[in-house]
N, C-alpha and C positions, 0 to 999 in steps of 0.2 A: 499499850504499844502495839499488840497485835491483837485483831478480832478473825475469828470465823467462826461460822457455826458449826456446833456438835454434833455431828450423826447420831445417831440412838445405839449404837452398837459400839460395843469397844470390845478389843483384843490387844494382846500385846505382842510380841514379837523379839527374839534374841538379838536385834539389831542394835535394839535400844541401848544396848550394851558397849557398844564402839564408838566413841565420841567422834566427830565427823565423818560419821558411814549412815546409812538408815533407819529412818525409824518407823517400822511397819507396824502402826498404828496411826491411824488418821484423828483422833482425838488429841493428841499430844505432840499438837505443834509446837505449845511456848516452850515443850523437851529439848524438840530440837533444835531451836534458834540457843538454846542455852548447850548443847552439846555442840554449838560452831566453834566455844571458846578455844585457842589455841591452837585451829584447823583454818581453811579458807572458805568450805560447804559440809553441807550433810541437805539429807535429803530425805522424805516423807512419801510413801507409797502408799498408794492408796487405789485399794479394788474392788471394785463395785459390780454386783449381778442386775442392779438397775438402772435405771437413769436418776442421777443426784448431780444437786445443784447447790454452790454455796453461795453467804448473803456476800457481801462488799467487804474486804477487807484491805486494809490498811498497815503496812509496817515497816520499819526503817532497813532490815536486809532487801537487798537483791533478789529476786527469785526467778528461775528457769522452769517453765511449765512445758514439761514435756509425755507423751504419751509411747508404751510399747504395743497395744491393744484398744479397740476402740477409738473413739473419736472423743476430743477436749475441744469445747468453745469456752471463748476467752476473752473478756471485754475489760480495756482496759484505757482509761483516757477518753481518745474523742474517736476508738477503732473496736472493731468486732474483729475476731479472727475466729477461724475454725484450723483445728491444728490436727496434722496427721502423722501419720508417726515419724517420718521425714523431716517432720520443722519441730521447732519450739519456738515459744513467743519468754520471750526477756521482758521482765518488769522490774523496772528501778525500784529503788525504797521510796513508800511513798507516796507512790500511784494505788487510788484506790483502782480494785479489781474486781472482777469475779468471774465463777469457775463454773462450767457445766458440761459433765461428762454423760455417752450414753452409758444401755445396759453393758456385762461383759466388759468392761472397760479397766485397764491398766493404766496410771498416771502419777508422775513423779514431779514433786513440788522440790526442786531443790533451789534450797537458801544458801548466800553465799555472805560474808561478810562486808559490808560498803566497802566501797573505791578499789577493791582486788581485781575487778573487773572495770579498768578505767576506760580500756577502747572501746567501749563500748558504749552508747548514748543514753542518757538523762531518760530517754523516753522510751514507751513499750514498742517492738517491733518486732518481728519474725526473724530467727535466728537459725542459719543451717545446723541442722543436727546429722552430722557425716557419720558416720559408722563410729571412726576411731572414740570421736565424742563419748556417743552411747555407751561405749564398749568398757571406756573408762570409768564413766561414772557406774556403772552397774557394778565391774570391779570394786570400786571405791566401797561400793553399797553390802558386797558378797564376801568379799575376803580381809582376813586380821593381818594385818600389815605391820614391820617398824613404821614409828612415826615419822622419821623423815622421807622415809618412801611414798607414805601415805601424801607427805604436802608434798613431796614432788611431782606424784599423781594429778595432784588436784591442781598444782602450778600450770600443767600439760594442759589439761582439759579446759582451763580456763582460756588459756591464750591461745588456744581452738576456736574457739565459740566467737563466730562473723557472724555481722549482718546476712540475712540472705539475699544475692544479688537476685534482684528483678520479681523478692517477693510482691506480690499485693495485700496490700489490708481490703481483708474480704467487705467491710462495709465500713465506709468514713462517715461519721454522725456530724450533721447540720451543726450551726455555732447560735445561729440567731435562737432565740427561745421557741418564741411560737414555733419555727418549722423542726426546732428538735423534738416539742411537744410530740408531732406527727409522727416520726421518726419513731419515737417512744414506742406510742401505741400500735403502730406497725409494729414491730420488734414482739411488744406484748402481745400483740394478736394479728400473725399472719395473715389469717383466714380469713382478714377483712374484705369486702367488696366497694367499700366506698374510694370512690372515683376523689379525684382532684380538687374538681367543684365542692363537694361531701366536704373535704377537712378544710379549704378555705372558708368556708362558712362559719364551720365550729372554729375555728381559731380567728375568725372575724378577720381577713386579709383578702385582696381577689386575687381568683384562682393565676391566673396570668403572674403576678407577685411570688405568689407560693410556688410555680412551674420554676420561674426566674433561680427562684433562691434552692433552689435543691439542685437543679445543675452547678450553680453557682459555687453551694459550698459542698457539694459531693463529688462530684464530677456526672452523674448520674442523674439521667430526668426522674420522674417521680415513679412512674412506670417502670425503666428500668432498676431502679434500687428496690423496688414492690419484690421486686422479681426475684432479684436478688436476696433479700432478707428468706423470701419463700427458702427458697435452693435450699440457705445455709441451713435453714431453721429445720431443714427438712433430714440432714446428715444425722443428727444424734439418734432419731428414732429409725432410720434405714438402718442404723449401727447394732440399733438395739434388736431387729428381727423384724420391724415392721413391714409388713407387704408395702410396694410402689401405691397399689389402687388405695390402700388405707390411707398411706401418708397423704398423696393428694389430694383426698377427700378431706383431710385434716388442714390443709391450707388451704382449700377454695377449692380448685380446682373440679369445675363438673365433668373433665374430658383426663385420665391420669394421661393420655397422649402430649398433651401441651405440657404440661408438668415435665413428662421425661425430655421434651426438646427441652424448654428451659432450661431444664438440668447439665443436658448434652451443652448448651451453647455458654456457660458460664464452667463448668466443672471441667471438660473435654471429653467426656464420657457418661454413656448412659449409666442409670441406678445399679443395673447388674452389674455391669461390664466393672464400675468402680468398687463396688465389694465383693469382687470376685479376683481383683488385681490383688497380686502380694506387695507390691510395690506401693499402691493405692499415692501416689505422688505425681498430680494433674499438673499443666503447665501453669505455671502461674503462683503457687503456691510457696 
């Protein structure tokens, strides 16, 4: 019913303890989906000194991926998001996923029980995470409560949690095969150079076709979703400590000057400026 992969490290944690509060252990997911019994969430913390990455996973609860530290990407459906600590992204039961946090990084996988969260859409999306929100669930996470206080907690914090107005999905994936193919191996490997021409070839389409069909079903020419994919790809390891000049030289870039505009024109702020913000919550997001 549920898959993820197992980190190598296990610990356990007094949370484990309180049936819909936390469970600070990241090996002992199917724990907590079985500690929702009788609750409406509980939730799964997990913190990492590096950058880790889980494979695709699949499972009938709800779940709210939110972050207190660090940076969470989150691919879910036919969207990439990069999430700050400002948003969460909602994923239905269902929707395969998956998760990749930088170094330094705090993130909270909370599960909730189907249909308790009915205002809310079938499909994955970017979800305000207000103060009140956060503030609840940590509670929820921290402290031993009567049980009916406990669901009335979680009743709150549920019917909290809206869409975010005027989020964007950092990058919408192609539908047609072949130009998702593209899209793929972009994704897999930023730091490509090959032009337009290059993957209409390999993917035996002309390139005119292939320009067509990425505006088409992204809204983004080929070049600017390149660009894009860079940016994002580029947040986990700025998170984790990496210098600007390294990162850039890590996606292509011979000049890290063209890197920081790109960044500046898509993010609203330069590489420093955004992990120096405590706020770190750019327009658009």
């Amino acid at each position: 019913m549920f898959q993820r992969r197992r980190p190598a490290t296990q610990r356990g944690g007094d949370g484990a303890r309180y049936a819909g509060r936390v469970i600070d252990d990241p090996t002992h997911v199917s724990t907590a989906l079985k500690r929702i019994q009788g609750f409406l969430l509980t939730s799964v913390r997990h913190a990492s000194r590096s950058v880790r990455s889980w494979d695709v996973e699949t499972h009938r609860e709800d779940e709210l991926i939110w972050s207190t530290a660090g940076v969470a990407r989150v691919r879910a459906g036919d969207s990439v998001w990069t999430v700050p600590a400002q948003r969460a992204v909602w994923v239905p039961g269902g929707v395969p996923h998956t998760i990749e946090t930088s170094a330094d990084s705090l993130f909270y996988a909370t599960f909730l029980e189907p249909g308790v969260a009915a205002h809310l859409p079938r499909h994955a999306i970017i979800v305000e995470l207000i103060p009140a929100v956060r503030e609840l669930l940590l509670l929820n996470a921290a402290v031993d409560m009567p049980v009916e206080t406990r669901l009335r907690l979680q009743r709150l914090a549920i019917e909290l949690l809206q869409p975010s107005p005027g989020a964007q999905v950092d990058l919408r994936l192609p539908e047609t095969p072949r130009v998702l193919f593209v899209a793929e191996q972009i994704l897999e490997a930023p730091d490509g150079s090959d032009t337009t021409a290059d993957w209409a070839d390999r993917v035996g389409m002309p390139a005119r076709e292939l320009s067509r069909a990425f505006v088409a079903e992204t809204g983004l020419s080929f070049t600017q979703w390149r660009i894009r994919a860079r940016v994002r790809a580029s947040l986990v390891p700025l998170a984790s400590g990496q210098t600007v000049a390294a990162t850039a030289r890590s996606l292509g870039y011979a000049n890290p000057s063209t890197f920081i505009e790109h960044f500046r024109s898509i993010v609203g702020s330069t590489p420093a400026a955004y992990f120096t913000d405590p706020e770190r919550s750019p327009k658009g997001w």
